[in-house]
N, C-alpha and C positions, 0 to 999 in steps of 0.2 A: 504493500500500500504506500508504506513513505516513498518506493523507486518511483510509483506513478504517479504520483504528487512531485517530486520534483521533477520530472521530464514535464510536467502541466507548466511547471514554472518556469523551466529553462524556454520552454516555447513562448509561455506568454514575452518572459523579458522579451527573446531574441523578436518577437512580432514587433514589439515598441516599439527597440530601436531599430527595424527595419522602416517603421512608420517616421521615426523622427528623421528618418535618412531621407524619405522619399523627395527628389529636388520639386519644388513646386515654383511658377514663373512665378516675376514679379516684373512689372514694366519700369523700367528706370527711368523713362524717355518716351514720349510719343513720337510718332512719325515727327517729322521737324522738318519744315520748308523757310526758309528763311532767307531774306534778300539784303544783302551787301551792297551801301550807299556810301557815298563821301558827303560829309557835312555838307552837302547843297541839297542833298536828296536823290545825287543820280545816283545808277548803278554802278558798282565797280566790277570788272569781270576779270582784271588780268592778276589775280590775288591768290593766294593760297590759302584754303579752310578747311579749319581741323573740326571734330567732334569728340567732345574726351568725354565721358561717361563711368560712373561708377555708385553701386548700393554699398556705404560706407560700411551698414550696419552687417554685414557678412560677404564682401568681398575685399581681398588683400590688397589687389592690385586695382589700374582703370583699364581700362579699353580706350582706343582712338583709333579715326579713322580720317584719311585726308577727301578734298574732294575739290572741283573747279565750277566758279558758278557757271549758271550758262548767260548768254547774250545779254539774259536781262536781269543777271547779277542774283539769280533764286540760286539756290544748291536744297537740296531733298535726302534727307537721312531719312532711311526705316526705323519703325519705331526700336527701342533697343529692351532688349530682354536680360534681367539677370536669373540664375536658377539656384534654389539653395533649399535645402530640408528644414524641418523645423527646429531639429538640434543646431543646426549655426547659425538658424537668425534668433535664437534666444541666445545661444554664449557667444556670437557674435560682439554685440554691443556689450557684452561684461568685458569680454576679452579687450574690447579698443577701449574702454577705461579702464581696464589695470591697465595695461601695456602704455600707453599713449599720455594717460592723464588730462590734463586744461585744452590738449591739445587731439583731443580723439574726435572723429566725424560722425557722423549716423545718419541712416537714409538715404536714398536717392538725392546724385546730383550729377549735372551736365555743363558742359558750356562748350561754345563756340568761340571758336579764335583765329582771325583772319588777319595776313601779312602779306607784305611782300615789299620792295626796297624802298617805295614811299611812304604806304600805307600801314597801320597797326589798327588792333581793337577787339573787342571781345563782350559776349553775351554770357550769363549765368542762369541756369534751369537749376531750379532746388524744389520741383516736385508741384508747382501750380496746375492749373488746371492745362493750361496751355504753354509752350512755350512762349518766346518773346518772337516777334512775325521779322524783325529787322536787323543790323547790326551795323549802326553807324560808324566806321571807320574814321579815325583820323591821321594827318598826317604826322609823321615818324619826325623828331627836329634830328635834324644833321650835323653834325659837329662842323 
């Protein structure tokens, strides 16, 4: 009786944590369409634009990805997915406050960063409903 009482229990644990492993999605990012202006309001197209993305609260690293507006200065990211079980998005955020302290992140966040030898500038996505539609660039001062 007690061997089949603990094979009941080794089972149950081992279901749990197979449930707490299970990766479940999280959107970090919506699709993102976003248009690249210079302080007048036109388009800039001959730029270079990153997408850096990361869910603070259980992912180590971010993702990026580069990309070239088109004609009329839009660039279009798919929406961005992160995947994680239930056991790292609970000791996730314990983990990045031990480890990190004053200095630890949590949640979902994005931003957009466009350059190139005239031009600089950058947008911030921290989980709104929407992203932001535009990213006014300005000029880089030259030494």
């Amino acid at each position: 009786m007690a061997s089949i009482r603990r094979r009941r229990i080794l089972i149950g644990l081992i279901a749990v944590l197979i449930i707490l492993l299970v990766p479940i999605p999280s959107t970090v990012v919506p699709a993102w369409r976003i248009r690249i202006v210079d302080q007048e309001g036109g388009p800039v197209t001959n730029i270079n634009v990153r997408q850096h993305w990361q869910h603070y609260s259980f992912q180590a690293a971010g993702r990026e990805v580069d990309a070239r507006p088109d004609p009329d200065g839009y660039v279009s990211f798919p929406r961005r997915v992160a995947w994680a079980g239930a056991l790292p998005r609970l000791l996730g955020p314990v983990l990045n406050a031990v480890t990190l302290g004053v200095h630890a992140s949590f949640g979902p966040t994005a931003a957009v960063q466009a350059w190139n030898a005239g031009y600089e500038g950058w947008v911030d996505y921290k989980g709104e409903p929407q992203p932001p539609e535009s990213l006014m660039v300005h000029k880089r001062d030259m030494p």
